[in-house]
C-alpha positions as CSV (number, residue, x, y, z in Angstrom):
1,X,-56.2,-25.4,130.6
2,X,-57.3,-23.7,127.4
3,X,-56.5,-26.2,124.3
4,X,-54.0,-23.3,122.2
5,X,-51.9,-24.0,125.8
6,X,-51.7,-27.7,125.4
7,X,-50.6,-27.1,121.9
8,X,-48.0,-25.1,123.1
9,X,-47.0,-27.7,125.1
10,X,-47.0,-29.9,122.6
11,X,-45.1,-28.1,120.0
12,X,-42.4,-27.3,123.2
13,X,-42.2,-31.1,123.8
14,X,-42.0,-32.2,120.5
15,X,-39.4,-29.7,118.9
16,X,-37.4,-28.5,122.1
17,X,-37.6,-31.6,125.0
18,X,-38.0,-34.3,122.8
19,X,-34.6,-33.7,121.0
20,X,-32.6,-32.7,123.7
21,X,-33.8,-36.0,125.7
22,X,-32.6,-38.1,122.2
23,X,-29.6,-35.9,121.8
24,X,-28.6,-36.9,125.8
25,X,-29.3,-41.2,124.6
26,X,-31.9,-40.7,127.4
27,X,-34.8,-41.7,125.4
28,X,-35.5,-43.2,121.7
29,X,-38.6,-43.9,119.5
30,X,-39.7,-47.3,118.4
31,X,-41.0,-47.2,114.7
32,X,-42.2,-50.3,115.2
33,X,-44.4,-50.1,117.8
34,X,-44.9,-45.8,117.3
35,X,-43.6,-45.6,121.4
36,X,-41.3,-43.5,123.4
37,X,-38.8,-45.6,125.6
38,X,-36.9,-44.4,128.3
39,X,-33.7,-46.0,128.2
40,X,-31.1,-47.2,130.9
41,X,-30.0,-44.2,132.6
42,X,-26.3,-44.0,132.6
43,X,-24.8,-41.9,135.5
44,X,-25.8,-38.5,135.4
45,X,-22.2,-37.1,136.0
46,X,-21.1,-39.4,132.8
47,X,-24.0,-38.1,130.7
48,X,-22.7,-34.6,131.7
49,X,-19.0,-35.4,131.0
50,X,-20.0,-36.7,127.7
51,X,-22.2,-33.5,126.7
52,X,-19.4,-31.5,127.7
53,X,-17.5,-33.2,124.9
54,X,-19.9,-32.7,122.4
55,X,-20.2,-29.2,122.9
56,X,-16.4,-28.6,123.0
57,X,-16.9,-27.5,127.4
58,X,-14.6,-27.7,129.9
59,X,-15.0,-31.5,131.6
């Protein structure tokens, strides 16, 4: 894979997935120790329910 690909991958992950995951509680960042963590999965139907809320949809 050319390198100006995995920089494009990078800059997706870090500015579009990366976000989203934190915006959905599914992951956070450590300052501490400079990691990603995936968290506890709550049910994916209550994750939904709850971004439904946030984005003023139907439930």
């Amino acid at each position: 894979m050319p390198d100006e690909a995995i920089e494009e991958y990078k800059v997706m992950l870090f500015h579009h997935h990366l976000p989203k995951l934190r915006e959905a509680r599914l992951v956070e960042y450590d300052e501490r120790s400079q990691q990603l963590l995936l968290r506890e999965c709550p049910d994916l139907v209550e994750v939904c329910l709850e971004h439904c809320q946030e984005q003023d949809l139907p439930g």
